[in-house]
Each structure stands twice: as structure tokens, then as C-alpha cells.
C-alpha positions as CSV (number, residue, x, y, z in Angstrom):
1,X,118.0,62.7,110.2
2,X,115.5,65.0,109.6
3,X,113.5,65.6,106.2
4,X,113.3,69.2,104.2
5,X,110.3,70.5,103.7
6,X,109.7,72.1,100.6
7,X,108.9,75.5,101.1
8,X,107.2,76.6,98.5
9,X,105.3,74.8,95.1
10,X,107.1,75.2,91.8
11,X,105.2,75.4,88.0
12,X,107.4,75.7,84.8
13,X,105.2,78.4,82.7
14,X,105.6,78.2,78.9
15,X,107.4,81.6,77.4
16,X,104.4,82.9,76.0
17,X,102.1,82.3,79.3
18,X,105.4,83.8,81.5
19,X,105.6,86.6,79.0
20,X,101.7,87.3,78.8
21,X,101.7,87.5,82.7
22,X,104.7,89.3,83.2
23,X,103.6,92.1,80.6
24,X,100.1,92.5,82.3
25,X,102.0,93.1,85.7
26,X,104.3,95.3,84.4
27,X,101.3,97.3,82.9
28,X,99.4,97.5,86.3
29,X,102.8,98.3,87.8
30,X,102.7,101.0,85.6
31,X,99.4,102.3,86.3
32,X,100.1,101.8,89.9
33,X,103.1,104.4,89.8
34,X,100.7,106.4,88.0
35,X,98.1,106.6,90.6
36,X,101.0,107.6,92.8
37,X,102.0,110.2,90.6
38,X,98.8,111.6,91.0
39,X,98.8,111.8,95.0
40,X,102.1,113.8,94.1
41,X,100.2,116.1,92.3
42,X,97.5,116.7,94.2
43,X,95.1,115.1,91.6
44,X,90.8,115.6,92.3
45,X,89.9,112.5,94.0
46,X,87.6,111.1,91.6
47,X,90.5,110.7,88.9
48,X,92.7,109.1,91.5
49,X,89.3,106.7,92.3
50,X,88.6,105.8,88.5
51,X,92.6,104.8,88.6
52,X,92.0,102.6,91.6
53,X,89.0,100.9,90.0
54,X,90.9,100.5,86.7
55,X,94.2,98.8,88.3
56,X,91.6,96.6,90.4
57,X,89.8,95.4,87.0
58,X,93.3,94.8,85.4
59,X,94.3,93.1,88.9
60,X,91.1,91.1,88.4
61,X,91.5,90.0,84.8
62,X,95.2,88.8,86.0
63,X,93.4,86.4,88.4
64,X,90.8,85.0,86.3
65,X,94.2,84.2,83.3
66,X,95.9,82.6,85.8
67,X,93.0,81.1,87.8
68,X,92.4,79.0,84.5
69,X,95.9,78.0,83.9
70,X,96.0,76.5,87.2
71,X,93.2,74.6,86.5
72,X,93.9,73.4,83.0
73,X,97.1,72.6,84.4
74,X,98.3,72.2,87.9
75,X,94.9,70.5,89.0
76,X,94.1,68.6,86.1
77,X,97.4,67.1,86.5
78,X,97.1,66.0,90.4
79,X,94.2,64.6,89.5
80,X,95.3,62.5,87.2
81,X,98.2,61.5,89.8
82,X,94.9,60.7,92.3
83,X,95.4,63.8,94.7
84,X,92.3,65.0,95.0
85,X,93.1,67.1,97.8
86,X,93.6,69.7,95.1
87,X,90.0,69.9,94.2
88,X,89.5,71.5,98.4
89,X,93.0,73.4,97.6
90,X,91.2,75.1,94.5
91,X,87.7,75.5,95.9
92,X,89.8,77.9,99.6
93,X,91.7,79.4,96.8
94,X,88.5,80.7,95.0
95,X,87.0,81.5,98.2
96,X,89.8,83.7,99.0
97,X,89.3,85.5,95.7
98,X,85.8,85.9,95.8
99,X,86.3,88.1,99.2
């Protein structure tokens, strides 16, 4: 018999954290179709650039929300179970972001 991985890591978000996170998505999808929009229309490239650089700040404010719910949460809880594996887990994931 073999065993199931799990594929993939669960975390039960409050409804206000959910909500917060899903409206800031939602937002950048927004701008996102907007920048498209503005291919469409043939938009000076400078305008289309100052969209990119807006959605990429909005992209980055995401991170650094969620970045610290994971770590108030998620990784202050393995701790406390004794995994400190998740202290190298956090320390790729920030490397990743910092690219």
C-alpha cells in the first residue's frame, strides 16, 4: 500500500483577510485589463509604462500583506510544533521575492 502525498499546503484565512486579499486582486485584475485596453488602443508608451509600474507596486504591496500573515501565522505556528524547517522555507521564499 502506498501513501498519498499531499499535493499542495492548505491555510484557513479569516473572512476579513480572504476578503482584503481577494479585493486587492480583483483591483490589479482590473488594472491589468486596463493596461490591455490600452494596447487596444494604441496608447503612447509611457502611459502604458506608468500602468506597468503601478500594477507592479499594487502586486508588491500584495506580497509584503501576505508575506506578514504567513509569518504571524503559518510559521509562528510550525515553530511552536518544533519544525523549524520553516524558518529555511521562509528565508527561499523571501529570496525568491527579492529577485
Amino acid at each position: 500500500m502506498t501513501e498519498e502525498k499531499e499535493c499542495c499546503k492548505h491555510k484557513h484565512r479569516e473572512y476579513s483577510e480572504e476578503k482584503n486579499l481577494l479585493t486587492r486582486l480583483n483591483r490589479i485584475e482590473g488594472q491589468i485589463r486596463g493596461i490591455k485596453n490600452m494596447i487596444e488602443e494604441e496608447r503612447y508608451c509611457v502611459d502604458i509604462l506608468i500602468q506597468v509600474s503601478a500594477v507592479q507596486a499594487a502586486l508588491n504591496s500584495f506580497n509584503k500583506i501576505l508575506l506578514s500573515s504567513h509569518i504571524k501565522s503559518c510559521v509562528v505556528e510550525e515553530l511552536r510544533a518544533g519544525n523549524e524547517e520553516v524558518v529555511d522555507e521562509l528565508c527561499k521564499t523571501i529570496q525568491k521575492l527579492m529577485k
